[in-house]
ChimeraX commands (.cxc) that place a marker at each C-alpha (Angstrom):
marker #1 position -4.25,12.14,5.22 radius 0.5
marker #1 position -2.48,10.36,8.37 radius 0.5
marker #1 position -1.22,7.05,8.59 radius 0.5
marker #1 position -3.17,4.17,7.83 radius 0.5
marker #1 position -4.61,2.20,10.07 radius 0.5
marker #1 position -3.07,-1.01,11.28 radius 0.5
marker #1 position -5.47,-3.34,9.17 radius 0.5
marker #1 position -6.88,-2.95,6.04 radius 0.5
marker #1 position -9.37,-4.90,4.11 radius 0.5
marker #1 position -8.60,-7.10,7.10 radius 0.5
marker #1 position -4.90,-7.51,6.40 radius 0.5
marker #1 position -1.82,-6.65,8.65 radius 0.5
marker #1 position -0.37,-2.96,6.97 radius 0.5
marker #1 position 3.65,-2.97,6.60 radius 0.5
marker #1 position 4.70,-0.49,4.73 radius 0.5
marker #1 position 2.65,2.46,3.25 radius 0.5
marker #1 position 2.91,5.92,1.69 radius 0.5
marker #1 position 1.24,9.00,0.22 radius 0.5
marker #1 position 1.03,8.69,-3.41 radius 0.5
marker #1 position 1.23,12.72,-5.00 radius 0.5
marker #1 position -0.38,12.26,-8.27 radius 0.5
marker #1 position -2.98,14.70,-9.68 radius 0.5
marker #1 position -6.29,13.20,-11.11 radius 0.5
marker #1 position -5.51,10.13,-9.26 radius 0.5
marker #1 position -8.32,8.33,-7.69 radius 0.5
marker #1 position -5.51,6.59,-5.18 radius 0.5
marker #1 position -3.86,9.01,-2.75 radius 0.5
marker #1 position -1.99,6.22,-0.26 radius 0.5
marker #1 position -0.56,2.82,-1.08 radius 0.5
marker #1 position 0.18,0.37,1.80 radius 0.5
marker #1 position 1.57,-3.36,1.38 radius 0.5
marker #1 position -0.21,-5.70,3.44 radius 0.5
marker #1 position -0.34,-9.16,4.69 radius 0.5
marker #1 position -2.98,-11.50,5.70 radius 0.5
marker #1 position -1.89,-13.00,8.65 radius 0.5
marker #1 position -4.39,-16.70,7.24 radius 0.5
marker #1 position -2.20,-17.49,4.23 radius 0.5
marker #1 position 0.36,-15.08,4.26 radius 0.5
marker #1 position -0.74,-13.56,1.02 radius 0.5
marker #1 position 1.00,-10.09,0.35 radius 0.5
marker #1 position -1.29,-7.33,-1.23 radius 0.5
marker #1 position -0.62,-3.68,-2.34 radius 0.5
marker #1 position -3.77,-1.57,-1.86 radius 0.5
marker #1 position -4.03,1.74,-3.07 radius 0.5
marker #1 position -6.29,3.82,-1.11 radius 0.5
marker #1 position -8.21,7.19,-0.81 radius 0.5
marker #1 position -7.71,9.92,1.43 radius 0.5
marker #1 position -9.48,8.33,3.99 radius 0.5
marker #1 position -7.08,4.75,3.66 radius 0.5
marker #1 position -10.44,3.25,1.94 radius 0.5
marker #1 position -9.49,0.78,-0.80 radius 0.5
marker #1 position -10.05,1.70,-4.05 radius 0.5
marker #1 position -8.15,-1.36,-5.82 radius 0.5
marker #1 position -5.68,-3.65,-5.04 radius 0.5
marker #1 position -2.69,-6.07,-6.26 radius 0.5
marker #1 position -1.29,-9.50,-5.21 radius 0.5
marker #1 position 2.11,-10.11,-4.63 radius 0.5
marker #1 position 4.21,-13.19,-4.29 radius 0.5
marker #1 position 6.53,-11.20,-1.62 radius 0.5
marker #1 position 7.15,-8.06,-0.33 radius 0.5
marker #1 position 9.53,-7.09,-2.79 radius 0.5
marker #1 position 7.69,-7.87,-5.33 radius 0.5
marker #1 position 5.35,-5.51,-3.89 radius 0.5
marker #1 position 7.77,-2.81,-3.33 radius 0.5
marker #1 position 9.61,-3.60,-7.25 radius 0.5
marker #1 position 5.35,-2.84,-8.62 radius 0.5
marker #1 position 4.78,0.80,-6.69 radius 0.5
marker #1 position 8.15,1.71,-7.91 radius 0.5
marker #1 position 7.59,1.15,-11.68 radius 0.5
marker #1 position 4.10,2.96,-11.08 radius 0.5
marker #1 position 5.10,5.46,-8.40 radius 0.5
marker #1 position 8.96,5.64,-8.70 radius 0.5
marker #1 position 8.87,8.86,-6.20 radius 0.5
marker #1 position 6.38,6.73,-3.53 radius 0.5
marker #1 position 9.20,4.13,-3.08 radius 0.5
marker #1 position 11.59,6.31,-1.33 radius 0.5
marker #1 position 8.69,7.16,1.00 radius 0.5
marker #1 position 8.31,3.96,2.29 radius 0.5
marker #1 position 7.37,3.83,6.15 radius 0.5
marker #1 position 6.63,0.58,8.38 radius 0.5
marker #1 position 3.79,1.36,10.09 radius 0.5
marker #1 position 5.28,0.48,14.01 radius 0.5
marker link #1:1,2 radius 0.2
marker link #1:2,3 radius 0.2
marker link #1:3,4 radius 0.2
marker link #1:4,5 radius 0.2
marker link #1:5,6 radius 0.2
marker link #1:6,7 radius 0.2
marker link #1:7,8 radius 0.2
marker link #1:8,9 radius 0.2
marker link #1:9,10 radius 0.2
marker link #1:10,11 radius 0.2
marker link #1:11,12 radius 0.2
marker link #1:12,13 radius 0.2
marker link #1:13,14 radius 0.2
marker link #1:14,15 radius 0.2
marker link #1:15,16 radius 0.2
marker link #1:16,17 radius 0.2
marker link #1:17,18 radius 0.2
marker link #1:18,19 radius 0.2
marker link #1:19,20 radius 0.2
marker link #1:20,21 radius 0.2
marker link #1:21,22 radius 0.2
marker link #1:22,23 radius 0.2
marker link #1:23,24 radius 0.2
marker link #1:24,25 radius 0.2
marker link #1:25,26 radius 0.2
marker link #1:26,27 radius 0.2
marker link #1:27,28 radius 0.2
marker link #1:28,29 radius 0.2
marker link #1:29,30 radius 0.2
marker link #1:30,31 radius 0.2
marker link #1:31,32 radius 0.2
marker link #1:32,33 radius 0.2
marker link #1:33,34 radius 0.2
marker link #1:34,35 radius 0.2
marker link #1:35,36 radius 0.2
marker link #1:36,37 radius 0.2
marker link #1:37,38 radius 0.2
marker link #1:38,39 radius 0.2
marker link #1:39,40 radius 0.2
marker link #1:40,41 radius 0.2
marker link #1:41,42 radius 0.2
marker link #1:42,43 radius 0.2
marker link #1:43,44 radius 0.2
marker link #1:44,45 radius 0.2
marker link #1:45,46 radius 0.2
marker link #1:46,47 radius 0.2
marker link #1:47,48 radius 0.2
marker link #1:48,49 radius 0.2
marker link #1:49,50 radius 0.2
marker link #1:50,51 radius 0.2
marker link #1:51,52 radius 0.2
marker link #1:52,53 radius 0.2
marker link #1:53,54 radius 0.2
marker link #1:54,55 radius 0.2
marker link #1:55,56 radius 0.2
marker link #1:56,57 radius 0.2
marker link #1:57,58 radius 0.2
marker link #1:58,59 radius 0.2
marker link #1:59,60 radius 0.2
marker link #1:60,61 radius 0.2
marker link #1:61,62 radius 0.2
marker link #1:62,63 radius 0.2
marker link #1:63,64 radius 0.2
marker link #1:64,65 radius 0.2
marker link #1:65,66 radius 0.2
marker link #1:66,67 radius 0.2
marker link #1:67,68 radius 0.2
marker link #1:68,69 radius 0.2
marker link #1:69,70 radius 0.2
marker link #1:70,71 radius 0.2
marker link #1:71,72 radius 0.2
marker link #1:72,73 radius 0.2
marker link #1:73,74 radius 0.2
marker link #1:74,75 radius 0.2
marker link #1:75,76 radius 0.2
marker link #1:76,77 radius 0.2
marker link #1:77,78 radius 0.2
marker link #1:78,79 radius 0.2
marker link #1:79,80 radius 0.2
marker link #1:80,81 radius 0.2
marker link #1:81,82 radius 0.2
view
């Protein structure tokens, strides 16, 4: 599993990471942004960076503050996707 691409589900990817749980059905998460409304979503995503489920934020830290209380060691692998 690469990076993600630069859209997904049609919104703008910021930030993303490889998720290392066993028996997980997500192995990425990336926090996105629809460029429309400005709505901020964290999808978590398959090997392939296909969406398996998703969560809206209100910002991006709010975003960042979720995949740390469920993935406390994803948040320090955080990477902008340039």
């Amino acid at each position: 599993m690469g990076e993600p691409p630069s859209q997904l589900d049609g919104a703008r990817v910021l930030l993303w990471c490889h998720l290392r749980h066993e028996g997980q059905t997500s192995a990425g998460a990336a926090i996105c942004q629809y460029d429309e409304d400005g709505s901020i979503y964290m999808f978590y995503c398959n090997e392939r960076w296909g969406v398996v489920g998703d969560t809206d934020h209100s910002t991006i830290a709010e975003a960042t503050e979720a995949l740390d209380q469920h993935y406390p060691e994803a948040f320090s692998r955080l990477r902008r996707l340039i």
